[in-house]
Backbone as CSV, one residue per row, in Angstrom:
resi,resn,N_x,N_y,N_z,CA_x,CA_y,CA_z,C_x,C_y,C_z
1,UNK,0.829,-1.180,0.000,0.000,0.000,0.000,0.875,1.245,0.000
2,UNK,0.488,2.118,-0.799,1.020,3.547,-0.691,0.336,4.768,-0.189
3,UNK,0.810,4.989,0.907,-0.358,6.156,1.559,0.134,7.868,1.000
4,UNK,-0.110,9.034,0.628,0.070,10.080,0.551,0.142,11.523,1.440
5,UNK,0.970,12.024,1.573,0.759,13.322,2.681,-0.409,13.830,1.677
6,UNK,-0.961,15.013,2.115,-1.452,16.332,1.392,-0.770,17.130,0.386
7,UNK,1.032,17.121,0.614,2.193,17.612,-0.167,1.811,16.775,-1.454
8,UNK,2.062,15.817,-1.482,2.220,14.325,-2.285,1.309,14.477,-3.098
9,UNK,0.060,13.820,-2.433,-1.435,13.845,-3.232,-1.593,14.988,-4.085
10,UNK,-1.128,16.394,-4.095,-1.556,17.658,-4.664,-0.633,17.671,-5.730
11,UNK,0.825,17.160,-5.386,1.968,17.178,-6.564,1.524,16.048,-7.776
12,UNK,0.693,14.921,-7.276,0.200,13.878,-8.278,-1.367,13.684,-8.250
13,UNK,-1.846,15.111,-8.160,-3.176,15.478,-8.548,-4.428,14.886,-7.754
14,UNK,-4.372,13.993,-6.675,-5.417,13.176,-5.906,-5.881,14.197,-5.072
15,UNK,-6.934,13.746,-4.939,-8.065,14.553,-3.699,-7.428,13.558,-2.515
16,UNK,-6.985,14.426,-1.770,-6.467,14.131,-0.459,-7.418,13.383,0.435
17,UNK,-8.165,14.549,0.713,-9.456,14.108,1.639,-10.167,12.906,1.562
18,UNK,-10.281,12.196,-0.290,-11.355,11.683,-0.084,-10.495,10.341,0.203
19,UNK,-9.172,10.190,-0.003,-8.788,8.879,0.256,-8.807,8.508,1.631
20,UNK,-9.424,6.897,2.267,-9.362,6.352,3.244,-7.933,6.222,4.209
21,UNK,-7.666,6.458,5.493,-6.567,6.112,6.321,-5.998,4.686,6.330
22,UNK,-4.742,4.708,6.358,-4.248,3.628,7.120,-3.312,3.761,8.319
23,UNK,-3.395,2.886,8.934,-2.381,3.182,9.902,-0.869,2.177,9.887
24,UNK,-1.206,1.484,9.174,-0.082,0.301,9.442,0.171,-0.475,8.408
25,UNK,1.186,-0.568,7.388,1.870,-1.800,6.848,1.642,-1.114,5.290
26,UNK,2.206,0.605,5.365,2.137,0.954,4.087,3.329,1.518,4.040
27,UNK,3.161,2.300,2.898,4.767,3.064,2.482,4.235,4.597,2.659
28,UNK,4.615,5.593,3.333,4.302,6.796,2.888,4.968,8.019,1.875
29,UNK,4.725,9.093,1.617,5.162,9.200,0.600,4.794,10.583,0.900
30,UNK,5.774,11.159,0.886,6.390,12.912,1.283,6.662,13.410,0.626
31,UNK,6.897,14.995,0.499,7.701,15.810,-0.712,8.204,16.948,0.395
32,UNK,9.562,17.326,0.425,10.302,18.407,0.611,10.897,18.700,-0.159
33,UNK,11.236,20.295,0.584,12.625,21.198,-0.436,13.467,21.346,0.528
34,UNK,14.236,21.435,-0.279,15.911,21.450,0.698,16.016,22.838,0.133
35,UNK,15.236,24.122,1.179,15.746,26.239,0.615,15.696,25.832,-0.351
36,UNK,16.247,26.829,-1.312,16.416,26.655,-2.997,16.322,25.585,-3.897
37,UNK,17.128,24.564,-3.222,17.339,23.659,-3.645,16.705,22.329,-4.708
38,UNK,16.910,20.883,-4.980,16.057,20.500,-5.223,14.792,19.931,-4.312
39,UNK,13.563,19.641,-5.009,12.781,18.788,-4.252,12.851,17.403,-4.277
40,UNK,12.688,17.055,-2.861,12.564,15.074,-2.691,11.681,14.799,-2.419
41,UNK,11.745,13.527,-2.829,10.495,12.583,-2.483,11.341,11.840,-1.628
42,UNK,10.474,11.602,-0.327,10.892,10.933,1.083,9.920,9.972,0.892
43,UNK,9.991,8.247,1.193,9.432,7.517,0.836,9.780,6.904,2.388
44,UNK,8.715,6.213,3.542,9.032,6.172,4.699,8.036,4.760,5.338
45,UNK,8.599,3.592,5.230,8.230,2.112,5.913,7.072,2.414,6.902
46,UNK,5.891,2.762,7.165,5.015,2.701,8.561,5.195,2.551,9.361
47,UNK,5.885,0.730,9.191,6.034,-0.065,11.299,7.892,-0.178,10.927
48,UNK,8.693,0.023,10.101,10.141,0.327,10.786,10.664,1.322,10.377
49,UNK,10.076,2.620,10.118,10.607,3.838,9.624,11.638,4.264,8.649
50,UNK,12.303,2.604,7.903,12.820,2.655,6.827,12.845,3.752,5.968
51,UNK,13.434,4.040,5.327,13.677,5.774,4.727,13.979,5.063,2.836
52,UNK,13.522,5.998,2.266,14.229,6.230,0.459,14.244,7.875,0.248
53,UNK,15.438,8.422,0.007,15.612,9.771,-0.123,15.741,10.006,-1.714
54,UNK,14.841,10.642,-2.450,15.380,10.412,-4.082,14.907,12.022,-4.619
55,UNK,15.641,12.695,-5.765,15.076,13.270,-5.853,13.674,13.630,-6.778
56,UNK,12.872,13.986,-6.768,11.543,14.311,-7.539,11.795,14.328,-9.382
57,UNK,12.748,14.385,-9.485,13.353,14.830,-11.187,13.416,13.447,-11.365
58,UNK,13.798,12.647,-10.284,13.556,10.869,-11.051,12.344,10.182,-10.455
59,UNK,12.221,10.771,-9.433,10.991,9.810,-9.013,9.454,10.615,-9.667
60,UNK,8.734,10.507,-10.745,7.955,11.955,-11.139,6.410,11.096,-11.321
61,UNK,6.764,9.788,-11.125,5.242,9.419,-11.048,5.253,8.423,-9.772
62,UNK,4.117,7.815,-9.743,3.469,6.759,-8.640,3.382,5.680,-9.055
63,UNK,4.252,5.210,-10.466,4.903,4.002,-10.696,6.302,4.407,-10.156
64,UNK,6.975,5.220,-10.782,8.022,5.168,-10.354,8.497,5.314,-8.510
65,UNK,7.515,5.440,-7.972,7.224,5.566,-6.423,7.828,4.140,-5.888
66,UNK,6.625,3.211,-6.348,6.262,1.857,-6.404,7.848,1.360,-6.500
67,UNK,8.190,1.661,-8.033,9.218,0.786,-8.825,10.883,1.186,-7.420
68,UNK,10.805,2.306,-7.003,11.713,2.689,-6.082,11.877,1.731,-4.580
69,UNK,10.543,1.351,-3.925,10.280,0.258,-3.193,10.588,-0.714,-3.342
70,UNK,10.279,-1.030,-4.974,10.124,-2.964,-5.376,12.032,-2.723,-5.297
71,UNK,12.651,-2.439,-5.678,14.134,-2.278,-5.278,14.826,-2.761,-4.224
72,UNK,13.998,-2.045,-2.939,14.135,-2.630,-1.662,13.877,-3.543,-0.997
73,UNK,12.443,-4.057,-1.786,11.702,-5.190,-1.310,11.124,-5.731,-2.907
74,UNK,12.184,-6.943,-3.209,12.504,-7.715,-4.451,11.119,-8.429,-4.280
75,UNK,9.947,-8.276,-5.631,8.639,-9.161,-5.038,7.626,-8.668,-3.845
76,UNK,7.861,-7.478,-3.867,6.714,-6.860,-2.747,6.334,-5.472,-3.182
77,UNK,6.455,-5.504,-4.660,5.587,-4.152,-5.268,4.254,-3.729,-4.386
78,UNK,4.509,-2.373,-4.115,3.199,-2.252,-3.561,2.310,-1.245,-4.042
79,UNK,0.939,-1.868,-4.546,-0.052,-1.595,-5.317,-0.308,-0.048,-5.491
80,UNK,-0.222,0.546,-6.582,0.065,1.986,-6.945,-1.975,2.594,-6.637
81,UNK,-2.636,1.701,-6.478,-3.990,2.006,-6.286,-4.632,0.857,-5.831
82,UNK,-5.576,0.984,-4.830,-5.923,1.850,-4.308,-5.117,2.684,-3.573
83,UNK,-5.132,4.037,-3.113,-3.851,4.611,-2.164,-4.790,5.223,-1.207
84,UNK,-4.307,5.371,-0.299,-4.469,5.604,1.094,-3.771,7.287,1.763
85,UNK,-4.258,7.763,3.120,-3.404,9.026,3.696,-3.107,8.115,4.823
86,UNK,-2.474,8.582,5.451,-1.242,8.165,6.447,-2.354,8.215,8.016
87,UNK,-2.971,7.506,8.343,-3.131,7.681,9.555,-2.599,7.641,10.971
88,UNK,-1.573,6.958,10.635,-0.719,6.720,11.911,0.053,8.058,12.687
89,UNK,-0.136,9.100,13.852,0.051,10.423,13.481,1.288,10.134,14.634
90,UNK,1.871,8.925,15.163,3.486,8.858,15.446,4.551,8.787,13.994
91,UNK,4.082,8.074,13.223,4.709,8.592,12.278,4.459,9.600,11.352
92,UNK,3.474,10.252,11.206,3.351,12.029,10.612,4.603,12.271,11.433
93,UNK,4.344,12.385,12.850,5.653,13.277,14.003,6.821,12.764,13.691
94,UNK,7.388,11.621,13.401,8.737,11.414,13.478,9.325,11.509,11.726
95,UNK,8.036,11.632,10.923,8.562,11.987,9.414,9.310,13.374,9.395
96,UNK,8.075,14.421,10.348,8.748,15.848,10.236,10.098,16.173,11.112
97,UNK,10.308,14.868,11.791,11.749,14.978,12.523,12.485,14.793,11.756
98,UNK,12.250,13.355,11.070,13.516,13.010,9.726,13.404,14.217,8.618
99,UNK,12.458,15.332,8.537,12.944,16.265,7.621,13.787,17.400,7.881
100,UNK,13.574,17.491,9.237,14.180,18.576,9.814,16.021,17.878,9.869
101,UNK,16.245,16.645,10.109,17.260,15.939,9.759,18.362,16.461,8.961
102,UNK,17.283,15.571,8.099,17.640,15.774,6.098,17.552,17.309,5.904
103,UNK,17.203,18.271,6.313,17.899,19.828,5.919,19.758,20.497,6.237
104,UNK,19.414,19.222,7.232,20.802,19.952,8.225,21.706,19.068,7.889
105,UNK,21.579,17.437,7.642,22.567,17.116,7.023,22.524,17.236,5.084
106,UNK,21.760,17.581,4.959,21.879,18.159,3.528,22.489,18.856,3.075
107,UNK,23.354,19.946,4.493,24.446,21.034,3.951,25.027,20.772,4.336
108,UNK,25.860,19.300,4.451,26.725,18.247,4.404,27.303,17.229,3.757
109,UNK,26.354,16.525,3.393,26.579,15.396,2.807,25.365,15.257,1.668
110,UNK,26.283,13.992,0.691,25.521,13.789,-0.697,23.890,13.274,-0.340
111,UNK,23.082,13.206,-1.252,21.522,12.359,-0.583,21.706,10.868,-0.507
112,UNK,22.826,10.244,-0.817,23.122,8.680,-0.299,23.322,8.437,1.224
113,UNK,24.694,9.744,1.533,24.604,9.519,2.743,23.859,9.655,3.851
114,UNK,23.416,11.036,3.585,22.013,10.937,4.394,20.885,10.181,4.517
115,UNK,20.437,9.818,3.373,19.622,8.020,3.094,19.893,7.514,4.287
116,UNK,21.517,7.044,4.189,21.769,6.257,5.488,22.054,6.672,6.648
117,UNK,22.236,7.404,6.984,22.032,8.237,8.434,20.463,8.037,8.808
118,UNK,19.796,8.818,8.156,18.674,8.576,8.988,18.065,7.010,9.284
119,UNK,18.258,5.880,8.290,18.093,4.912,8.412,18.881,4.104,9.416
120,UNK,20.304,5.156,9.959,20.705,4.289,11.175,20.655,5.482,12.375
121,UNK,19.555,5.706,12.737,19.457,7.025,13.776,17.985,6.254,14.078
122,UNK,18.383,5.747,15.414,16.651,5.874,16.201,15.893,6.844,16.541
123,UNK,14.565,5.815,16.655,13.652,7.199,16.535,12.655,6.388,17.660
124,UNK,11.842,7.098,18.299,10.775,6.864,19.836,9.308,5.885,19.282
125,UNK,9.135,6.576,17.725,8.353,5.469,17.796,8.697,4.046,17.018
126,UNK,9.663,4.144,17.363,9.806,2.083,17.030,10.600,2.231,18.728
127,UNK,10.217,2.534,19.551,10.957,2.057,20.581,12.554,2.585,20.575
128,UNK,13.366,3.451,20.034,14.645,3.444,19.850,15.380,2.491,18.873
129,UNK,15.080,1.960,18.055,15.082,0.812,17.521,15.872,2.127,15.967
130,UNK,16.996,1.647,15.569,17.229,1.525,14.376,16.367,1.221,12.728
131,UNK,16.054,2.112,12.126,15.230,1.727,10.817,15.838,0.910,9.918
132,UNK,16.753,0.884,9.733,17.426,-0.211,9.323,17.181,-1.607,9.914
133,UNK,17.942,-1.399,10.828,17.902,-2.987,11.963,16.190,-3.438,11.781
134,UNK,15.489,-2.471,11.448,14.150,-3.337,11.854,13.687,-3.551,10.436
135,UNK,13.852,-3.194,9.454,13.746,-3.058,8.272,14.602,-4.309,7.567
136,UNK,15.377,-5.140,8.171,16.031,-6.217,7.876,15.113,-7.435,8.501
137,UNK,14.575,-7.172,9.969,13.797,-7.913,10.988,12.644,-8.037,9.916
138,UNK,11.978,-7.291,9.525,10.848,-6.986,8.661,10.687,-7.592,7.167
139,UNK,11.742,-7.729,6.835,12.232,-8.528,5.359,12.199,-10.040,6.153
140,UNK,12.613,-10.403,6.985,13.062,-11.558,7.511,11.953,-12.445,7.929
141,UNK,10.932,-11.699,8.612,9.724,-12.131,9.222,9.572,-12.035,10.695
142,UNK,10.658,-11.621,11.386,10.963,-11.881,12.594,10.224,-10.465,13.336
143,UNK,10.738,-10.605,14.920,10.104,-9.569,15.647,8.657,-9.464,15.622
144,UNK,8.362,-7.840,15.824,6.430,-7.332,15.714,6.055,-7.447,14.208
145,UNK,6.936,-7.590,13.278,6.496,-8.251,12.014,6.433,-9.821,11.657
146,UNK,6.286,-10.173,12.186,6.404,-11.728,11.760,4.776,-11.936,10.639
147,UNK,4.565,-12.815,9.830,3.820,-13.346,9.215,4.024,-13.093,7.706
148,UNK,5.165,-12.079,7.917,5.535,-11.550,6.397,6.494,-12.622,5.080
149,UNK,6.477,-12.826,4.265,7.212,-13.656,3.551,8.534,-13.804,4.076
150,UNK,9.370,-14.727,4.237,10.805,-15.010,4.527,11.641,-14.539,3.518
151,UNK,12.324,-13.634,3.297,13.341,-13.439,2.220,14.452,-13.227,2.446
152,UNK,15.505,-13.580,2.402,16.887,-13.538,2.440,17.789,-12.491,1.866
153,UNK,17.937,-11.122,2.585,18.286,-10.027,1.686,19.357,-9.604,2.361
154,UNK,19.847,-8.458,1.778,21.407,-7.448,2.728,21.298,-6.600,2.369
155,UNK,21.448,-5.523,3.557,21.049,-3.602,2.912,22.746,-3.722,2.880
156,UNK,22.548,-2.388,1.426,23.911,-2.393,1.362,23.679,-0.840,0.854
157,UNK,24.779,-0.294,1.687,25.100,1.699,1.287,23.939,2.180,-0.062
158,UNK,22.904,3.131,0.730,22.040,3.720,-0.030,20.935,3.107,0.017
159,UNK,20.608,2.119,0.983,19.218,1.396,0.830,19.031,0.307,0.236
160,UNK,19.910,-0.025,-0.865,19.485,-0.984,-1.642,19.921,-2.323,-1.228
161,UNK,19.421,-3.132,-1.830,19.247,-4.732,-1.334,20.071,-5.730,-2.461
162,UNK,20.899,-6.593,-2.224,21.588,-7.291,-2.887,21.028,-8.771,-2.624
């Protein structure tokens, strides 16, 4: 499932309002500006806060949203419609933390590295728990995700999965 902020939905033309909530076991899907700069699309796991930092000049539709996920999770495309808004409002709060993040290390470092920073920086609502570390648990089946397919994967620098 792909849920939309209000940012999101308006940049790819959906009526915000009328789409139904979810709270759990989607992808959400953000848009910031970095000042002047370019705009990203922040793409953000529900239950392990997993992160995709890309910018908007490649990511420009809601296939290519999708196709950015199926990357991470080989065989777990997730359905470009029906789409959903984000109900879960611990993660609304800890998205606008990871943006406030991603500004400050943005006048630092390339958008790979920051990718992975925030993906290894805990956050309160997974418990302190690493987005990464749980985002491997989560591929695996293990932990508060269990029932999920077993797949055998390795994050490797930038998110991606080998």
């Amino acid at each position: 499932m792909i849920t939309l902020t209000a940012r999101a939905a308006k940049r790819w033309k959906v009526a915000h309002a009328s789409l139904p909530p979810v709270e759990t076991g989607a992808w959400v899907v953000d848009l910031m500006k970095l000042g002047k700069g370019p705009l990203l699309v922040l793409i953000v796991h529900q239950e392990t806060l997993f992160s995709l930092l890309r910018p908007a000049a490649v990511v420009k539709t809601l296939d290519q949203v999708s196709g950015e996920i199926t990357r991470v999770c080989p065989g777990r495309a997730p359905a470009v419609t029906p789409l959903y808004r984000n109900g879960n409002r611990r993660v609304t709060g800890t998205i606008t933390d990871m943006k406030y993040m991603i500004r400050v290390w943005a006048l630092h470092w390339a958008l790979p590295v920051v990718e992975e920073k925030i993906n290894d920086t805990p956050f309160s609502a997974i418990g302190m728990d690493l987005p990464r570390e749980r985002f491997e648990r989560f591929l695996k089946g293990e932990g508060d995700e269990l029932g999920r397919k077993n797949v055998a994967l390795k994050l490797i620098p930038g998110g991606r999965m080998t």
